[in-house]
C-alpha positions as CSV (number, residue, x, y, z in Angstrom):
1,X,265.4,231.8,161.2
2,X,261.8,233.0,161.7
3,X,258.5,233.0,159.9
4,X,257.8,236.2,160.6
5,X,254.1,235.1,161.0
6,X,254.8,232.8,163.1
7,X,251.6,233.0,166.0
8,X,253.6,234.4,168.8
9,X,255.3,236.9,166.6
10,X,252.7,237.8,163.4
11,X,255.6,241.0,162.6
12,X,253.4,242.2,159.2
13,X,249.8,241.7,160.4
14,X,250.2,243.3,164.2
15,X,249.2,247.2,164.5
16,X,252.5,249.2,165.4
17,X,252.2,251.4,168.0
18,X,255.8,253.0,167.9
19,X,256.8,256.8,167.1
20,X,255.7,256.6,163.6
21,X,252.6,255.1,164.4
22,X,251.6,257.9,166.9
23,X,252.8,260.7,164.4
24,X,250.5,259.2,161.9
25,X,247.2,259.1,164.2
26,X,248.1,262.8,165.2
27,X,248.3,263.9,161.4
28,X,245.1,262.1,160.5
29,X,243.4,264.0,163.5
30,X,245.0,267.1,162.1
31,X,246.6,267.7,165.2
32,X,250.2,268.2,163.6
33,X,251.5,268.5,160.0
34,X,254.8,268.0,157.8
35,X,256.5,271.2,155.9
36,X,257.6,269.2,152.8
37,X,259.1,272.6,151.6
38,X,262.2,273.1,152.8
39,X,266.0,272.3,151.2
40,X,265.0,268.5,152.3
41,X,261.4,268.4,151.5
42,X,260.1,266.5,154.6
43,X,263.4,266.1,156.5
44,X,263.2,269.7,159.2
45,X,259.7,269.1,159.7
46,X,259.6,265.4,160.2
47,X,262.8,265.8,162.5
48,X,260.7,267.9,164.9
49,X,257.4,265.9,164.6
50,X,259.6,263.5,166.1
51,X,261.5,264.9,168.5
52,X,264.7,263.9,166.6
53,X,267.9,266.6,167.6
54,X,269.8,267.2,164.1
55,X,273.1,267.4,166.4
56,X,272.3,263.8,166.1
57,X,273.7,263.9,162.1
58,X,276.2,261.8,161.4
59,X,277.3,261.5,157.7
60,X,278.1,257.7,156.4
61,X,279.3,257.1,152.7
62,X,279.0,254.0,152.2
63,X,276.1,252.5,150.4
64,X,274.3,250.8,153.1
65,X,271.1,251.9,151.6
66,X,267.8,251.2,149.6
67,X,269.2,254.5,147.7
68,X,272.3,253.9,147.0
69,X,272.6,255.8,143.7
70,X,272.9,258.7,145.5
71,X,275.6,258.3,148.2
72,X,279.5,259.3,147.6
73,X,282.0,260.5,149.9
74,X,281.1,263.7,148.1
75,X,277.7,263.1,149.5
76,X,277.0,261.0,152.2
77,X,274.0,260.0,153.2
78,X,272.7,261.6,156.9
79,X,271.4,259.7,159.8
80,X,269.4,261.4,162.5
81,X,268.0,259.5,166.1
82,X,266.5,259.5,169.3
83,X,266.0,256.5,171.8
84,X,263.9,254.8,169.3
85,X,263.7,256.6,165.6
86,X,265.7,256.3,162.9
87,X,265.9,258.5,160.0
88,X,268.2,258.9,157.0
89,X,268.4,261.4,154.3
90,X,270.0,261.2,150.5
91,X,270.6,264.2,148.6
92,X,268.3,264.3,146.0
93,X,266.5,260.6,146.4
94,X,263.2,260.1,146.2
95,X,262.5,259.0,149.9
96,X,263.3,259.5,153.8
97,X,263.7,256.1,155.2
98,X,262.5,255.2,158.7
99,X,263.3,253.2,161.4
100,X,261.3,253.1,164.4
101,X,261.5,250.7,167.6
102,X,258.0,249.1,167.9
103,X,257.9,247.7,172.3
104,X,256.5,244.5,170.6
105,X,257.6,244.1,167.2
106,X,261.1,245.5,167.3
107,X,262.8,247.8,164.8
108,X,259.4,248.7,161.9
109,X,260.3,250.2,158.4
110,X,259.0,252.9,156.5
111,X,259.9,256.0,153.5
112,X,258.3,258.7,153.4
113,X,257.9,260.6,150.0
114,X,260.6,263.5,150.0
115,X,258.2,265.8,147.8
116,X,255.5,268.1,149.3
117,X,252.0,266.3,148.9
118,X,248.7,267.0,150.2
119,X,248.8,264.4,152.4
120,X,252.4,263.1,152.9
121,X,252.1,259.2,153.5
122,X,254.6,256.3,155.7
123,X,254.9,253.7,153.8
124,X,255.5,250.9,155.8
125,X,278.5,248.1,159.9
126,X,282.0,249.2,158.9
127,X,284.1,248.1,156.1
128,X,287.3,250.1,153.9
129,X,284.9,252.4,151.4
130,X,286.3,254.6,148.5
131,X,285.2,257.5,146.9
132,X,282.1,256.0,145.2
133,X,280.4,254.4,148.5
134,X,281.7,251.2,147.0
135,X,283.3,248.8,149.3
136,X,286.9,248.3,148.3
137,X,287.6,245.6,149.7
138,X,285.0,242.9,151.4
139,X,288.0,241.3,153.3
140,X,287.9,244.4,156.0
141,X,284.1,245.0,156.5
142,X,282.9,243.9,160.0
143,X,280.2,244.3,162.0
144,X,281.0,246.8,164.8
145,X,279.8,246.9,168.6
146,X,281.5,248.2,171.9
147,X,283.7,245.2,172.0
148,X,285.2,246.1,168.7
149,X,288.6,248.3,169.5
150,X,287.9,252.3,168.1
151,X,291.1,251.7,165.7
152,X,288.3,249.2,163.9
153,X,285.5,251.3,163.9
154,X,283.7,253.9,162.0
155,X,284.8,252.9,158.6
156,X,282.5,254.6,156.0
157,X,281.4,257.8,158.2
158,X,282.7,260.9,158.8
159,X,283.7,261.5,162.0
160,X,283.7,264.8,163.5
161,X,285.1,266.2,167.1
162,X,287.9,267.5,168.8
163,X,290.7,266.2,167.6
164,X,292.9,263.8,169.9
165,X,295.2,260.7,169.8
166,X,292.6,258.4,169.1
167,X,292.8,256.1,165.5
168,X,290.4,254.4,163.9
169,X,288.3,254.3,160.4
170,X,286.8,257.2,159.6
171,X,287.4,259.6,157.5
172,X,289.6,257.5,155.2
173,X,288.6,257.3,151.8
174,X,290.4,253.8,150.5
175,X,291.5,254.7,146.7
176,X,292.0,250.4,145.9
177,X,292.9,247.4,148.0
178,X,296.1,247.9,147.7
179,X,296.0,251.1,149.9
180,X,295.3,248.8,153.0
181,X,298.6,247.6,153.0
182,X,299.7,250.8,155.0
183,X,297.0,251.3,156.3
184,X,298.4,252.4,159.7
185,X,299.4,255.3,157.9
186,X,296.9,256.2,156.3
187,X,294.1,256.4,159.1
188,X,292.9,260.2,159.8
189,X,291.4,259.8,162.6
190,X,288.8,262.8,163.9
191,X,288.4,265.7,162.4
192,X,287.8,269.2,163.7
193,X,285.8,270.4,161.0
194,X,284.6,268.9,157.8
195,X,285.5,272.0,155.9
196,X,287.7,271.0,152.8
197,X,286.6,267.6,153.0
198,X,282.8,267.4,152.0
199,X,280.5,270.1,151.3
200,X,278.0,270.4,154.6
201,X,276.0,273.2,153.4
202,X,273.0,271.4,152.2
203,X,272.7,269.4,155.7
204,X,271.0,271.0,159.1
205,X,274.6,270.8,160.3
206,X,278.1,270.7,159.8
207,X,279.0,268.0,162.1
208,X,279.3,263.9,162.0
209,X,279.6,264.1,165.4
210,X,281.8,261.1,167.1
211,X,280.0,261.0,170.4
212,X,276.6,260.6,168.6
213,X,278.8,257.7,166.4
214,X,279.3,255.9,169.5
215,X,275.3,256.4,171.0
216,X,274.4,255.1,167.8
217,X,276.4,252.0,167.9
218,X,275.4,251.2,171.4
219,X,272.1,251.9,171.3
220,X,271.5,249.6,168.3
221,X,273.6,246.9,169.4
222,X,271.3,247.0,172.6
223,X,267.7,247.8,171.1
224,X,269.0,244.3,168.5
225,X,269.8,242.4,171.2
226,X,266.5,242.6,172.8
227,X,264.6,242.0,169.8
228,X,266.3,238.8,169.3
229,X,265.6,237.7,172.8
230,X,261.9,238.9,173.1
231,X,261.5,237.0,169.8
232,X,263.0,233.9,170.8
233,X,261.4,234.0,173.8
234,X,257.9,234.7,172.6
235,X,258.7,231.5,170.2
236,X,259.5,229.7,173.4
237,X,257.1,230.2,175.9
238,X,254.3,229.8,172.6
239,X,255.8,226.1,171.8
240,X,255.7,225.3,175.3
241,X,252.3,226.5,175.7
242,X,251.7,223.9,172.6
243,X,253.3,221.2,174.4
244,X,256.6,221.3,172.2
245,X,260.0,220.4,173.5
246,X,261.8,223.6,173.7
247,X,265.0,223.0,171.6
248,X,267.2,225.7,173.8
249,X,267.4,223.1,176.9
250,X,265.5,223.4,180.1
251,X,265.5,226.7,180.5
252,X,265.7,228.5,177.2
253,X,264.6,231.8,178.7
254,X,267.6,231.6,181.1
255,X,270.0,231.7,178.1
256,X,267.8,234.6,176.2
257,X,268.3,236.8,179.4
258,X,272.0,236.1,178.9
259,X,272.4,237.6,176.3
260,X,270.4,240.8,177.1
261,X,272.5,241.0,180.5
262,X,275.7,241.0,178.7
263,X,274.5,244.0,176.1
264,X,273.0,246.0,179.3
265,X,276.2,246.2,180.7
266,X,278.5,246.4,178.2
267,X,280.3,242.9,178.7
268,X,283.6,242.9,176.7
269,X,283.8,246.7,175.7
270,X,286.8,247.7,174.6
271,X,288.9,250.4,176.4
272,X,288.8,254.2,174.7
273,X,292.4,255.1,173.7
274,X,291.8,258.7,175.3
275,X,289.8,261.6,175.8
276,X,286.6,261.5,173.1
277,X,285.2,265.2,172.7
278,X,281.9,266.2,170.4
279,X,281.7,269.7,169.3
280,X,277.7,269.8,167.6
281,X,276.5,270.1,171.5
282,X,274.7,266.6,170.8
283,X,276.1,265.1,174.0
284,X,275.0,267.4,176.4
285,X,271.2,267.3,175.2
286,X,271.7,263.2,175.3
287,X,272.7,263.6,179.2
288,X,270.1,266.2,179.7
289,X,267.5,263.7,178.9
290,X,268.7,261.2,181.5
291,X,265.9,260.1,184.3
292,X,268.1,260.6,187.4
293,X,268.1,259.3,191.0
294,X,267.9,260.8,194.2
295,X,271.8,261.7,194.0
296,X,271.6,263.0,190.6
297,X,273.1,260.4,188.5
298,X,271.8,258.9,185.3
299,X,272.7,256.3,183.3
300,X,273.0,258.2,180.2
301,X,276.3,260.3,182.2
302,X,279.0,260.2,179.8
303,X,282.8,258.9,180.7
304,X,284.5,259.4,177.2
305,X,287.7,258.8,178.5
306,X,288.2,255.0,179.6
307,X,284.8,254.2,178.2
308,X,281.2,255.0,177.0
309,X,279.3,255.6,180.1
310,X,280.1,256.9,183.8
311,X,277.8,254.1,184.9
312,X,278.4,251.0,182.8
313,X,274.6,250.1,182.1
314,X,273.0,250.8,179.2
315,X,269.9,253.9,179.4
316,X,268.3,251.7,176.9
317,X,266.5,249.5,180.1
318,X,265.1,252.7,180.7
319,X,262.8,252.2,177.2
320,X,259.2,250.8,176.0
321,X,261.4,248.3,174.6
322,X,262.8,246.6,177.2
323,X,259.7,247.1,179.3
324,X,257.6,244.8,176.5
325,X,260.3,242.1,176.8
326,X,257.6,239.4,177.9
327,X,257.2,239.3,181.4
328,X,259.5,235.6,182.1
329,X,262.9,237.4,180.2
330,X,262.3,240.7,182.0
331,X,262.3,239.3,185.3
332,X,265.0,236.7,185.0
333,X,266.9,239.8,183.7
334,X,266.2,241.8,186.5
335,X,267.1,238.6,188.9
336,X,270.4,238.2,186.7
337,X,271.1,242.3,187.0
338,X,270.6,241.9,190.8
339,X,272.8,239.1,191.1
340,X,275.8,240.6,189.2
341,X,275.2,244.0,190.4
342,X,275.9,242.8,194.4
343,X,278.5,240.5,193.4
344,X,276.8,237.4,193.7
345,X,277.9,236.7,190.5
346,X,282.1,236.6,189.6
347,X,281.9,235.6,186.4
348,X,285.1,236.9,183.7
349,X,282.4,238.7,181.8
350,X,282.0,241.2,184.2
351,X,284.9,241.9,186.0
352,X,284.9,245.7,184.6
353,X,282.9,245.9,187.0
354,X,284.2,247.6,190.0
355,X,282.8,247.6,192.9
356,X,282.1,251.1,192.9
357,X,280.4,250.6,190.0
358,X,278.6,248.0,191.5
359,X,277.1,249.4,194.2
360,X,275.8,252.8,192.3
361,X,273.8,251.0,190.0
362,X,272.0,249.3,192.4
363,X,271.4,252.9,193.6
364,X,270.6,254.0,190.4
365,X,268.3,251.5,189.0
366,X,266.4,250.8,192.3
367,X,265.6,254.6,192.1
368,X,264.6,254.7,188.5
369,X,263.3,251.2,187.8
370,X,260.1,250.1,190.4
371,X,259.9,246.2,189.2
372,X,263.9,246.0,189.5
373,X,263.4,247.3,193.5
374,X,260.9,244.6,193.9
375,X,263.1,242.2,192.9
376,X,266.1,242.8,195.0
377,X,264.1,242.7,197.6
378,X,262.5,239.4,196.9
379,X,265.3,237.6,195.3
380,X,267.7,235.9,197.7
381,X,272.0,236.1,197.4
């Protein structure tokens, strides 16, 4: 879809400035350093150089990995984030891998060496899983976002909380094919504790918490989204620059910023069966971080019963991310925002949207967001 050195994009020759990026320039001025000797070589240490909470872990088993050799449901592999890092952690392999959110460039790759070395270096879904990692069957495996009901979620991880009504993937270990037939039956659903189920002692934690699950899925979803559009768009605005006829229609940008409105505000999620509960503390350190208004409220507030977030927008406009989106998308996503926000806009895609929850994210985001402000003041019903 893209040459990835394409002039308006040049992903493997422009220098990174995400999280990694800055750790690196601080351990080359020797203001930090990496303890490669604990039970994960690099994986304590590099979790604080990067402000990364482990209450974060959640445990997948299936092999969605460059290390796959080491990944069972006997030992999953763990995934640790913030609002922009990624890391991942198999027992016994070679290498941490890395993802990081670059403003510019989007999601940026790297492993890091598990062993202790003098100077440690970066080197730049769901589906019905068995006791292997292996798939067991292709026929299931989707890819998952907030639209996708919880009962089809979360297969492949371990899923950690306290324990309600709610059904879905995780925590099912398929034994064949054949096994999906009842499947109904079969589904586990969360779990209060792990104990009995997978050995957690060589991890930070014992938990695969499921409200980190669901940050996680969001906050990807959102952070891919963008990075589609700013691509596209930095394509677009670069051909017409050339003189090229853009191939989107008129207004190719306008249809970029669709996209990216829909994702901010969680167009299409589906409902939450009940009450969702962590119990590793993780979501009460996500909320903490929330940048609030001048009546307290913060998009990252939690709902967890109906669905995700108190305030149905993601936190993620909040990010270096979505601030880089080049300056055309950002505003026509800002002029889309305003428009839905007071109701200009009654379109089926957001009719979740009460009006309640209308009118306190205007409040919210003209606290929190200057150039959103701006632009409900200048832009007209």
């Amino acid at each position: 879809r893209y040459d990835v050195e394409y002039p308006a994009i040049r992903y493997t020759s422009t220098p990174t400035t995400d999280r990694i990026a800055a750790l690196e320039a601080r351990l080359a001025a020797g203001e930090t350093r990496l303890d490669g000797t604990g039970p994960g070589g690099y994986l304590g240490s590099l979790l604080g150089a990067l402000d990364i909470d482990v209450r974060s872990q959640v445990l997948v088993f299936s092999k969605t990995s460059l290390q796959t050799g080491g990944i069972s449901a006997a030992t999953p592999r763990a995934i640790y984030f913030n609002d922009d890092t990624y890391v991942a952690w198999v027992q016994q392999a070679p290498n941490l891998e890395i993802a990081s959110m670059d403003p510019s460039l989007g999601p940026v790759f790297h492993t890091l060496a598990c062993a202790p070395s003098a100077s440690p270096r970066f080197i730049t879904g769901s589906g019905y899983t068995g006791a292997s990692g292996e798939l067991t069957s292709h026929e299931g495996w989707i890819l998952t976002s907030h639209k996708t009901p919880l009962r089809s979620r979360c297969g492949g991880w371990y899923v950690t909380g306290r324990p309600g009504d709610e059904a879905h993937l995780g925590n099912f270990i398929a034994e064949d094919a054949a096994s999906l037939r009842d499947l109904d039956r079969l589904r586990v659903g969360t779990l209060g504790s792990l104990a009995g189920v997978v050995d957690t002692s060589s991890y930070p934690v014992g938990t695969s918490d499921i409200v980190a699950f669901l940050i996680l899925e969001h906050q990807v979803t959102v952070q891919n989204a963008l990075t589609r559009a700013a691509w596209d768009a930095r394509t677009a605005l670069d051909g017409a620059a050339r003189g090229e006829v853009a191939a989107a229609g008129p207004d190719p940008i306008a249809a970029m910023a669709e996209s990216v409105v829909e994702a901010l505000l969680l167009a299409g999620e589906a409902p939450l069966p009940g009450r969702i509960t962590g119990t590793s503390g993780f979501a009460d350190g996500f909320v903490a971080r929330g940048r609030r208004d001048r009546q307290g409220r913060s998009l990252r507030d939690l709902d967890l019963g109906r669905r995700l977030f108190r305030y149905p927008l993601s936190y993620v406009i909040d990010s270096p991310a979505f601030d880089a989106l080049p300056d055309p998308l950002r505003r026509q996503v800002y002029r889309r925002l305003a428009g839905v926000l007071r109701g200009d806009d009654s379109d089926d895609r957001f009719a979740h949207l009460a009006a309640d929850d209308r009118a306190a994210l205007l409040e919210i985001l003209t606290d929190t967001k200057p150039e959103f402000a701006a632009t409900l003041r200048t832009s007209t019903p």
